[in-house]
N, C-alpha and C positions, 0 to 999 in steps of 0.2 A: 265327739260331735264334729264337726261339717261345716265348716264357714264356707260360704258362696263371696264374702268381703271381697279376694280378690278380684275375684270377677266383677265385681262393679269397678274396682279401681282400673283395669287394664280396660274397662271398654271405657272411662274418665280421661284415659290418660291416649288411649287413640281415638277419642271422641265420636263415638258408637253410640246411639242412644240405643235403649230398649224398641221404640219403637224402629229402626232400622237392623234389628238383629232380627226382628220378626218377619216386616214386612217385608226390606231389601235383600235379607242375606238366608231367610229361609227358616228361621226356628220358630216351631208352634207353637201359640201365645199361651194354649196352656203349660207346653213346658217352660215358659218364660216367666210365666204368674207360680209356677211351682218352687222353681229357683228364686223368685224375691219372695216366694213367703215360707224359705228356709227347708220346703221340704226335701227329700232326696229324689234323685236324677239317675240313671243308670247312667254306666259307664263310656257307652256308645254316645247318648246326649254331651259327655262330659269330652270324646274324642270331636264331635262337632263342632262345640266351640272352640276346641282347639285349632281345629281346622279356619271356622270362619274367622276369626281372632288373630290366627298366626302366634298363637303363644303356648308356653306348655302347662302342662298341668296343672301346675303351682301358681300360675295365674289366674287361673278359676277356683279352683278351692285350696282351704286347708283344714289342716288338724288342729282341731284346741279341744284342749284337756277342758272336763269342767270340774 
């Protein structure tokens, strides 16, 4: 399974809300509502926040075993 976890922490930690990832920096609220309610994202959504974010991969998601 897919934790999105770190991605709330890196946009915590450079103080990003949700609502300026969508409106300021461009990501569509549904794929923003898709990511807080755990669904999956393609891999392009996941190189975007990389991009808007400045961070890598491992910043936005991870791997856990269940």
């Amino acid at each position: 399974m897919l934790s999105y976890e770190p991605l709330f922490k890196t946009m915590e930690r450079k103080s990003i809300t949700g609502y300026q990832l969508i409106e300021k920096l461009g990501l569509s609220r549904r794929t923003y509502y898709r990511i807080k309610s755990g669904n999956h994202v393609n891999t392009v959504t996941i190189m975007l926040l990389c991009q808007l974010l400045d961070c890598e991969v491992q910043d936005i998601i991870k791997y856990v075993k269940k």
